[in-house]
C-alpha positions, 0 to 999 in steps of 0.5 A: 324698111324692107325692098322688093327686088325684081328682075326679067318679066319678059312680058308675063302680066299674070306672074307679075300680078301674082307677084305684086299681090304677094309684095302687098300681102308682106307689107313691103313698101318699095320695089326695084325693077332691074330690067327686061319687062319684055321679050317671049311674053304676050303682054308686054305693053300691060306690063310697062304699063304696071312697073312704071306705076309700081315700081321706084327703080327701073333698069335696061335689060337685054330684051329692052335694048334689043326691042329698041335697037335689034336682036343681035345674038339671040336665039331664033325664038327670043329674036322672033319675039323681038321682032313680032313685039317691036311691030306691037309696041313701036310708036305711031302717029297720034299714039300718046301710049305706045309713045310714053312706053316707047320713051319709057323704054329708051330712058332706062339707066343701066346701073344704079348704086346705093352705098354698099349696093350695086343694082344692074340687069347683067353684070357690074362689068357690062350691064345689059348683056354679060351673064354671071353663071353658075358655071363661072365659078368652076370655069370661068375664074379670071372672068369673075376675077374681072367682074368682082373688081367692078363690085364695091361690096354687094351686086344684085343681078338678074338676066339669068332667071336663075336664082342664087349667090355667086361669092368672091371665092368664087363659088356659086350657092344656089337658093335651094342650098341656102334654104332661100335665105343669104344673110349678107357675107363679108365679103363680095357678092354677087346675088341674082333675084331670078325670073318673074315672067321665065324661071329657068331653075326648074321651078316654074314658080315666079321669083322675086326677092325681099331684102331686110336689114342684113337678110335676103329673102326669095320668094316663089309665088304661083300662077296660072301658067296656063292662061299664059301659055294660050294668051301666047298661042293667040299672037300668031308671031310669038312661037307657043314655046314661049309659053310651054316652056314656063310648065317646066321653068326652064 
């Protein structure tokens, strides 16, 4: 049986629709959630609302711990969508949803392994909030070094938005590369699914990935980005940036 894996929806009902609708089009029967259902986007409580329902993993990211505690280090636009979604979603007297959704957030796990399989949001190391990127693998080798010694043989990642296979070398393989598909090395490996909600690979497509038997497979779906883009102009503390940016995939 084949697993879906997603990762980073920041809020982005209608990429995560349009994801699930090519999910269901393929027939695949289980889906993993490894973190960050809110952050930059409009609908973040819609959004909760659908993993929960849909998903049989579900993982912390960084933008869930942040709307939960506070947005320490995040950049003046992520930190204003933080803060402008936790006065949405914060619960209130009498409010059974924004409660379960609350409760929802506060209980997601950070690491989940299964036999040769590691799922987290950032890194093996640190969960929530290490990043693992392209760069590493050039200039950051004693960290990966560090890393890989937490991973038993394969690590599916998000946080990045950036889809791709970082190997033991360490040499990172980008999808586009790899003619999106990675047949499972020998070695260790780190693999990220890339973004549903906020790609950041320079195509704006939604990314998600399928794993079967000894194969990976990404998958970019199309939506209408620009229902997205006025959806964020109508949430006066949300910065349209958050929107336009999803045109470019950056």
């Amino acid at each position: 049986m084949s697993l879906a894996l997603i990762s980073d929806i920041h809020g982005n009902l209608d990429a995560l629709e349009a994801v699930f609708a090519d999910i269901d089009k393929r027939g695949i029967e289980k889906t993993y959630f490894l973190g960050d259902v809110v952050g930059y986007g409009p609908n973040p409580e819609a959004c909760v609302d659908f993993v929960t329902e849909r998903c049989s993993l579900h993982l912390m990211g960084n933008h869930d711990h942040a709307l939960l505690t506070a947005a320490i280090g995040f950049n003046p636009v992520a930190k204003q969508a933080i803060d402008c979604l936790r006065e949405q979603m914060r619960p209130g007297d009498g409010d059974d949803d924004k409660q379960r959704r609350w409760d929802y957030l506060a209980g997601l796990g950070q690491i989940q392994e299964e036999g040769r399989f590691m799922f987290v949001h950032a890194s093996p190391r640190e969960p929530i909030y290490e990043y693992v990127l392209e760069t590493d693998a050039t200039f950051g080798k004693e960290k990966l070094e560090k890393i890989f010694k937490k991973v038993n043989r394969i690590c599916f990642v998000g946080h990045t938005h950036v889809p791709g296979v970082m190997t033991e070398e360490p040499r990172w393989h980008g999808v586009k590369e790899l003619g999106y598909e990675w047949e499972f090395a020998s070695g260790k490996q780190i693999i990220n699914l890339g973004s549903v909600g906020q790609p950041r690979d320079r195509d704006p497509r939604a990314s998600y990935l399928e794993v079967d038997g000894e194969l990976c497979k990404w998958h970019r779906v199309e939506y209408d980005i620009q229902t997205v883009i006025d959806k964020v102009r109508l949430v006066d503390c949300l910065d349209e940036r958050n929107g336009l940016r999803l045109l470019e995939g950056r």
